[in-house]
C-alpha positions as CSV (number, residue, x, y, z in Angstrom):
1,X,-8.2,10.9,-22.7
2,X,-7.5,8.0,-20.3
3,X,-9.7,8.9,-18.0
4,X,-13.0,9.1,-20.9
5,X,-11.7,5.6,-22.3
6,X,-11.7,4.0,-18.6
7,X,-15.2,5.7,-18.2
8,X,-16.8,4.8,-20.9
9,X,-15.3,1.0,-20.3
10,X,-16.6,0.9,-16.7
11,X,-20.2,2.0,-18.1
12,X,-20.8,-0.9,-20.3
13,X,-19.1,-3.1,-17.6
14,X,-21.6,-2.1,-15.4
15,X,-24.1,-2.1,-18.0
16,X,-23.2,-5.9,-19.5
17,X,-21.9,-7.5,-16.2
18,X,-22.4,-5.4,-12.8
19,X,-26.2,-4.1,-13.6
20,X,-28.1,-5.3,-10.1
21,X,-25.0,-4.0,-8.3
22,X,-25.8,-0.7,-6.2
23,X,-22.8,0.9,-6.9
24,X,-19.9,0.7,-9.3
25,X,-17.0,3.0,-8.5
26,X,-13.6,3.4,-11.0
27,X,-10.6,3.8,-8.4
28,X,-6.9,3.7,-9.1
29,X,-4.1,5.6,-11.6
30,X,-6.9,6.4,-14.8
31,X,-8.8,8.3,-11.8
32,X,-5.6,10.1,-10.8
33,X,-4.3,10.7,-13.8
34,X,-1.3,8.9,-13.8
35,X,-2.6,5.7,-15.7
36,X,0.4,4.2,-18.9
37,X,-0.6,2.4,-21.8
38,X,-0.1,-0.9,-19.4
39,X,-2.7,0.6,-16.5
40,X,-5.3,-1.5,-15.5
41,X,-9.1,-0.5,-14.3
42,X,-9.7,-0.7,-10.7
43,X,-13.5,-1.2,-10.2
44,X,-15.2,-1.1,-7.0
45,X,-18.6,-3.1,-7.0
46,X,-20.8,-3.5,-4.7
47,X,-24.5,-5.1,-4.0
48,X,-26.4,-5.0,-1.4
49,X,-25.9,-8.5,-0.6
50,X,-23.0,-11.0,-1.9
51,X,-22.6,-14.6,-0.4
52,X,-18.5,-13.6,0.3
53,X,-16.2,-10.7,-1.0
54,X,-14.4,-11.4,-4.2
55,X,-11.9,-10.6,-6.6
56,X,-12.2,-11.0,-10.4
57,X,-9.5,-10.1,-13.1
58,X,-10.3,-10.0,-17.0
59,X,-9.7,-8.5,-20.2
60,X,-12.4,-6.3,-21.5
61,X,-12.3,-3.9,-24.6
62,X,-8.0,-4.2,-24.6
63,X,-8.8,-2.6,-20.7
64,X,-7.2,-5.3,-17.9
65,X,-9.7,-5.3,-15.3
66,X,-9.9,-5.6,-11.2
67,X,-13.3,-5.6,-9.5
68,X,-13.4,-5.9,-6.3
69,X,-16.4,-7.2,-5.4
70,X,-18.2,-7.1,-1.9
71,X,-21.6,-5.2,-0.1
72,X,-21.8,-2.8,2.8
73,X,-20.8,-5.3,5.3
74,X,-17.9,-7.1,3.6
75,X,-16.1,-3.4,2.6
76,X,-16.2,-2.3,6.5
77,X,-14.6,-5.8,7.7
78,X,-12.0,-5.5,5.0
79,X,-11.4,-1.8,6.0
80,X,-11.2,-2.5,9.3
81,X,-9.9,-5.8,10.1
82,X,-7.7,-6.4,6.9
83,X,-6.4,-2.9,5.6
84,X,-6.3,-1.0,8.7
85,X,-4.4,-3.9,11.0
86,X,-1.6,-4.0,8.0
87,X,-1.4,-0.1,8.1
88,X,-2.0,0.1,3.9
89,X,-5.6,1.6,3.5
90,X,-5.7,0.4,-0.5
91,X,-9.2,-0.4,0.0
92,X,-10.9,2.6,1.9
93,X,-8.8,5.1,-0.1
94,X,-10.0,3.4,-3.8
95,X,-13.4,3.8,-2.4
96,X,-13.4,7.5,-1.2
97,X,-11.2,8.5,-3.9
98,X,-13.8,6.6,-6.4
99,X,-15.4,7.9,-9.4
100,X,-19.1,7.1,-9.5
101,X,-20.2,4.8,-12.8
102,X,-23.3,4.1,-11.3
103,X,-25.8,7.0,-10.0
104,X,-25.0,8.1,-7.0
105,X,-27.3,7.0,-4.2
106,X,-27.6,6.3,-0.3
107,X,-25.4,3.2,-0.5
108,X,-22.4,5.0,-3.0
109,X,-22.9,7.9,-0.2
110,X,-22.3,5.6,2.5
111,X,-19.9,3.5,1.3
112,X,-17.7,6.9,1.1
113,X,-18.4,8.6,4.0
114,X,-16.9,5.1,5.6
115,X,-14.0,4.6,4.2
116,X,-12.8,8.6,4.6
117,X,-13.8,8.2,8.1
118,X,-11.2,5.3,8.1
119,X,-9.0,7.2,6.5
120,X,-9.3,9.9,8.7
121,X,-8.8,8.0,11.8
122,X,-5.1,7.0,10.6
123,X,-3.6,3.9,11.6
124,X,-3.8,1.8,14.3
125,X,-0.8,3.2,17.2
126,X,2.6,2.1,16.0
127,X,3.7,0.3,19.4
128,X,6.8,0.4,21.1
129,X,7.7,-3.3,20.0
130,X,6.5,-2.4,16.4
131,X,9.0,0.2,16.3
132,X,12.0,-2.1,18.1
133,X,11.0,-4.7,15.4
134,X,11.5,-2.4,12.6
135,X,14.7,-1.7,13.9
136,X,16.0,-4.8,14.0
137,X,14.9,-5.3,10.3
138,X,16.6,-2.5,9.4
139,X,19.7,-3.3,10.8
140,X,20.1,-6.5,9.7
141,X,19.5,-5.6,6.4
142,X,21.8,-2.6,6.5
143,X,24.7,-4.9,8.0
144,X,24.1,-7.2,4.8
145,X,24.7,-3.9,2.6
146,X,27.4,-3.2,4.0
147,X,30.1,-5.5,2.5
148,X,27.7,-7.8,0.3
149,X,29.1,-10.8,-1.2
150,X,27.9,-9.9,-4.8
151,X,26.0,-7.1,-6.7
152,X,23.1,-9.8,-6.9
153,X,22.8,-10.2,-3.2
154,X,23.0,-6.0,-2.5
155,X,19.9,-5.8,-5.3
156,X,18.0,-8.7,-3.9
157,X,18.3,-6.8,-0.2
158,X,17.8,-3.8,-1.6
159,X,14.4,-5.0,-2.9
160,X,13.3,-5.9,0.9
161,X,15.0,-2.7,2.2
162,X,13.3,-0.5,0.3
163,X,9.8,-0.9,1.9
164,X,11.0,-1.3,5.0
165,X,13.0,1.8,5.4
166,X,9.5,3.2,3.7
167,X,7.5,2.2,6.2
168,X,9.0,2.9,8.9
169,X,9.1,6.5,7.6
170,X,5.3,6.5,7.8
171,X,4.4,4.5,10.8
172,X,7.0,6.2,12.6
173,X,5.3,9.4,12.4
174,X,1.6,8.3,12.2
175,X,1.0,7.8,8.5
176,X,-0.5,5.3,6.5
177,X,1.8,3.1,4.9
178,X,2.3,2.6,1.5
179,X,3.4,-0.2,-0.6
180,X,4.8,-1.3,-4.7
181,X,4.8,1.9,-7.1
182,X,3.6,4.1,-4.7
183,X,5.3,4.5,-2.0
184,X,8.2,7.6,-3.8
185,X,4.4,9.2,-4.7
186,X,3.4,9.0,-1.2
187,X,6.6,10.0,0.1
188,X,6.7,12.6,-1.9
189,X,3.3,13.9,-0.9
190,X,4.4,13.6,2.9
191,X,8.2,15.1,3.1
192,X,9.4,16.0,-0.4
193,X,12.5,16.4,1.0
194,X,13.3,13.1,2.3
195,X,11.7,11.7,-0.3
196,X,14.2,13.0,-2.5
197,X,16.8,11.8,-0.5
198,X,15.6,8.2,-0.2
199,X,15.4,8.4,-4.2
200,X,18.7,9.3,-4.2
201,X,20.1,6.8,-2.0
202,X,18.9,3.7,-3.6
203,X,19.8,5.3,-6.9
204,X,23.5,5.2,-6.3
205,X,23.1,1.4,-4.7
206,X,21.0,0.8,-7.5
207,X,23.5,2.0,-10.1
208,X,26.9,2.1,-8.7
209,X,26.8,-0.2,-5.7
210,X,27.8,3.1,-3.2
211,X,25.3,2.5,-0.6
212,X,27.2,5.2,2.3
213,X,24.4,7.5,1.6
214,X,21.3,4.9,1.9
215,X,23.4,3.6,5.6
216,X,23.6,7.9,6.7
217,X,19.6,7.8,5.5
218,X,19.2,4.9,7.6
219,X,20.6,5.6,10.9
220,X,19.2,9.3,10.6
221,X,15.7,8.0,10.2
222,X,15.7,5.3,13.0
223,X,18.3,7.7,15.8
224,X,14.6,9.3,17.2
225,X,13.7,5.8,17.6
226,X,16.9,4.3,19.4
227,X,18.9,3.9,16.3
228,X,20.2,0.5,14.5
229,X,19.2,-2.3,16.6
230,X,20.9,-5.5,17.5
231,X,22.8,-6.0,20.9
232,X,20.4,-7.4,23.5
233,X,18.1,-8.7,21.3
234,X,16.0,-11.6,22.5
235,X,13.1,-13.3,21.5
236,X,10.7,-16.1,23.1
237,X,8.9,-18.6,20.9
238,X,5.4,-19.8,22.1
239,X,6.2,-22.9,24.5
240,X,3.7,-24.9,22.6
241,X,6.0,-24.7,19.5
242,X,7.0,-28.6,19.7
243,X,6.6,-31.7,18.5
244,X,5.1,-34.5,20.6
């Protein structure tokens, strides 16, 4: 029922405000079915020209909108040179996962084949200081959890800890990242095992404060990788960091 709503919203968006783009696509929860009262509509746009990219956000017929708004050109910088460097393909997977408001047509078949061919290609090589860097996040961060001063500062690291301990999960193995709401759906998707057990563990820091099984999560993801990460530790700054 969502999904006809959102439809028939993105039509007369298209129809009112979008009508010389070349292709409108609704992306996001409505198209996965997932969408709450609170979802917004993610709309793809694109023309076969626009002066820059650009985001707008509205209201429109009690919907909140996103439209993304960009050509040919714009989409494969952002896909490759934006999304792909940060190892979160948000863009390229809206697009291929899509639905088509406007008639499909050479640009619409384009546009897709592009970004699943981005998706397809994964993400760029997760390098051997990428991975020491993560580490050392980590570690930090589960050093602060270990005896925090307050509940306040275990929740406010927890907050940080959670994507990190996420994303090294993915990049580790040669996944696409995730990041907000969906990383536990992407987890899922990937290991439903460990994604239970990450739930898990931040549910009892969460809730009770008992973080021993979030640490045992920890050093079991990051052992294949060297493990926590702190002696010997040294970092350079650019010489040209100084004043005059």
């Amino acid at each position: 029922m969502r999904l006809k709503s959102a439809l028939k919203t993105a039509s007369e968006l298209y129809a009112q405000r979008y009508s010389d783009a070349a292709v409108v696509l609704l992306a996001g929860s409505v198209v996965r079915g997932e969408a709450t009262e609170h979802s917004d509509l993610d709309l793809i746009v694109v023309y076969e020209v626009v002066e820059q990219a650009r985001r707008e956000s509205f209201h429109y017929d009690s919907w909140p909108v996103e439209a993304f708004i960009h050509d040919p050109k714009t989409l494969d910088y952002f896909f490759r040179k934006v999304d792909s460097p940060s190892g979160v393909p948000s863009l390229p997977d809206m697009v291929a996962s899509g639905v088509e408001v406007s008639e499909p047509n050479e640009t619409s078949n384009k546009i897709k084949i592009l970004a699943r061919s981005i998706l397809d290609e994964g993400p760029p090589v997760w390098t051997d200081d990428d991975k020491v860097n993560s580490r050392y996040k980590i570690t930090d961060m589960i050093d602060d959890i270990r005896s925090p001063r307050s509940v306040h500062e275990l929740r406010a690291t927890l907050m940080y800890l959670y994507p990190a301990i996420s994303d090294h999960f993915f990049r580790s193995k040669g996944n696409w990242s995730a990041k907000g709401k969906s990383i536990p759906r992407k987890l899922a998707a990937i290991d439903p095992q460990f994604a239970e057990q990450f739930t898990a563990a931040f549910d009892a820091a969460l809730t009770t404060g008992d973080t021993k099984e979030l640490i045992q999560l920890s050093a079991a993801l990051l052992e294949p990788d060297g493990g926590f990460y702190f002696d010997g530790d040294s970092r350079l700054a650019p010489k040209n960091w100084r004043s005059e």
